[in-house]
C-alpha positions in Angstrom: -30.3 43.0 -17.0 -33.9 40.7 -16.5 -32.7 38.4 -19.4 -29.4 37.4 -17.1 -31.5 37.2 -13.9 -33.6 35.1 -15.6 -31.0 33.1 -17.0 -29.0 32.7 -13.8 -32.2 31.7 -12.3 -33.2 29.1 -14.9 -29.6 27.3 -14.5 -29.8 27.3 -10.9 -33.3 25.5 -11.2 -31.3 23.1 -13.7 -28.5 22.4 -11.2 -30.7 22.0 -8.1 -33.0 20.0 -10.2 -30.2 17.2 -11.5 -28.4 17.2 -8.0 -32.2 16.2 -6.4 -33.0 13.7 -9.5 -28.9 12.1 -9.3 -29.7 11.4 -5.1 -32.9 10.0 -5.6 -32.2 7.5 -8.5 -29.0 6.6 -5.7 -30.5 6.6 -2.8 -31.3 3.2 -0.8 -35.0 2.2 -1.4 -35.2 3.9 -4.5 -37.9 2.2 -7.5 -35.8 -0.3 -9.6 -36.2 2.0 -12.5 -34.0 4.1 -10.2 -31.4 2.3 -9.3 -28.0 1.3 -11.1 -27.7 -1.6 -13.1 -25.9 -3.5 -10.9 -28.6 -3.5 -8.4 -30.9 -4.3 -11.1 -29.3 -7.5 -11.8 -28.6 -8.7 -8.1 -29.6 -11.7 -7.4 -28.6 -11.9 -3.5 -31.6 -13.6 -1.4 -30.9 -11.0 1.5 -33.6 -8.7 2.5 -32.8 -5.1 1.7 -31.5 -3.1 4.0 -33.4 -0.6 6.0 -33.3 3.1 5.4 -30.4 5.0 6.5 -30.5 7.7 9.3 -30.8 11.2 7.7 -27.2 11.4 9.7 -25.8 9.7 7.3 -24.0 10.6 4.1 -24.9 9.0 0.7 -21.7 7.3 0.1 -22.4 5.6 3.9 -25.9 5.0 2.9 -25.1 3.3 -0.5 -22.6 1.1 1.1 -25.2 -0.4 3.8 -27.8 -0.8 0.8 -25.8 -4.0 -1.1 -23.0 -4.3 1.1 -23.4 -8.5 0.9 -23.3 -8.7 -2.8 -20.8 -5.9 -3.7 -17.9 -4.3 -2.0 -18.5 -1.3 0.5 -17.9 2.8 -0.4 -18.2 4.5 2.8 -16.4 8.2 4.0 -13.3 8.1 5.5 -13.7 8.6 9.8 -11.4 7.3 12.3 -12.4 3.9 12.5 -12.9 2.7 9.2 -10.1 1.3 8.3 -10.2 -1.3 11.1 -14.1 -1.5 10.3 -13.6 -2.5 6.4 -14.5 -5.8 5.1 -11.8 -7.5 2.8 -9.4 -5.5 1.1 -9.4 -1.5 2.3 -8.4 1.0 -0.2 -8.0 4.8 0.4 -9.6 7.0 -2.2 -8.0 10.8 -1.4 -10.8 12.9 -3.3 -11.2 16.0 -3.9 -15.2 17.2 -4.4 -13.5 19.9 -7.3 -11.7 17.7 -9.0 -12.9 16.7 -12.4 -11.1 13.1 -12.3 -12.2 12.1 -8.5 -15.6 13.4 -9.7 -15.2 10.6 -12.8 -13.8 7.7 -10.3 -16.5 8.4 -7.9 -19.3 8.4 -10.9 -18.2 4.7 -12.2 -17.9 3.7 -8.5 -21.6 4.9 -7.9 -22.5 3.4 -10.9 -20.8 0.1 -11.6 -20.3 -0.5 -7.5 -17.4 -1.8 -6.0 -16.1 -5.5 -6.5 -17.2 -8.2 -3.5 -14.4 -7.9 -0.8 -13.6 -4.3 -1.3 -14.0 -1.2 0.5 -13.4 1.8 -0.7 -12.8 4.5 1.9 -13.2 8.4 0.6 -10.5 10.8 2.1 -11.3 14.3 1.7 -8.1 15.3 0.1 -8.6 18.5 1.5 -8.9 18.2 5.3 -6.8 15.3 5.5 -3.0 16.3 5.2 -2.1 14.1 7.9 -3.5 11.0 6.5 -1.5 12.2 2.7 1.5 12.8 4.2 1.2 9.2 5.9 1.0 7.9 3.0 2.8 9.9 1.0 0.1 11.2 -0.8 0.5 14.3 -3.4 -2.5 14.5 -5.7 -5.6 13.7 -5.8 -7.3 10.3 -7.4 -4.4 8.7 -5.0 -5.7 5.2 -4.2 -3.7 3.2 -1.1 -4.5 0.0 -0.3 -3.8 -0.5 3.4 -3.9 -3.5 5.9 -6.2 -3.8 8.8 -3.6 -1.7 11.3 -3.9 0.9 8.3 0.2 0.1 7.2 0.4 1.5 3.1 0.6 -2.0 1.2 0.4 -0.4 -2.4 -0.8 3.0 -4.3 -2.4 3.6 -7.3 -2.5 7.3 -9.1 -5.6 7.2 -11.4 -5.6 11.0 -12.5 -4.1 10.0 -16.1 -7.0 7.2 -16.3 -10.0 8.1 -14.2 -12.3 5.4 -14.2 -12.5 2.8 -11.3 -11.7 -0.3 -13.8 -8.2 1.0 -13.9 -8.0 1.5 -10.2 -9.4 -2.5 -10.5 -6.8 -3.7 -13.0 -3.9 -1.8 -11.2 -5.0 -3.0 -7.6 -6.6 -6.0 -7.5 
């Protein structure tokens, strides 16, 4: 009975551990052994941005950090569509699904091309924005004009990773 305490104890140090170790190499300001590749190899002349308001959520945060040289990845509210720069795609995510999880790692990772924003729909608490759009599983990706009118949709649950959501879309 110890031994599984223990145990149970030990992975939730492991968990908690990578979850606080994944948002610090991600957040904004982090040291450039931190941060992605892509920020590595920026070469934009623009002073960096400053740090976010603890209001705001890490995909919002991430967005503002290198929005001039890279697209934007910002959580869906009611007036982002009108507020995207460039082409606005909807991502309809769900946090437990294993695919999203995958898009949303490369997205993180590689960031999102220049004149791009990805917006993140909670598939879950959004059934009025799926049935809009005629959504019915998740990894859905709808590009939409400024007035938020469906132009295209993408499904990438057969082929999670965002450079299929690229070649498909863009």
């Amino acid at each position: 009975m110890n031994k599984r305490v223990i145990i149970v104890v030990l992975a939730l140090v492991v968990l908690i551990g990578g979850a606080v170790s994944v948002y610090a190499a991600t957040r904004p300001g982090a040291t450039p052994a931190a941060q992605t590749s892509t920020d590595q190899t920026s070469t934009s002349s623009t002073p960096p941005a400053a740090a976010p308001a603890p209001s705001e959520s890490p995909t919002e945060a991430a967005a503002e950090t290198d929005a001039a040289a890279s697209g934007v990845y910002v959580d869906y509210s009611p007036t982002a569509i009108a507020d995207a720069e460039g082409r606005a795609l909807l991502f309809f995510h769900a946090p437990w699904c294993p695919q999203c999880r995958s898009v949303e790692a490369d997205i993180l990772s590689e960031g999102v091309p220049a004149g791009v924003t990805i917006i993140k729909v909670d598939y879950d608490s959004h059934q009025d924005l799926r049935q809009q759009y005629g959504v019915t599983l998740q990894t859905t990706f709808v590009e939409v004009d400024s007035s938020g009118a469906g132009l295209q949709t993408y499904v990438a649950y057969d082929d999670p990773h965002l450079q299929a959501v690229i070649d498909a879309m863009l």
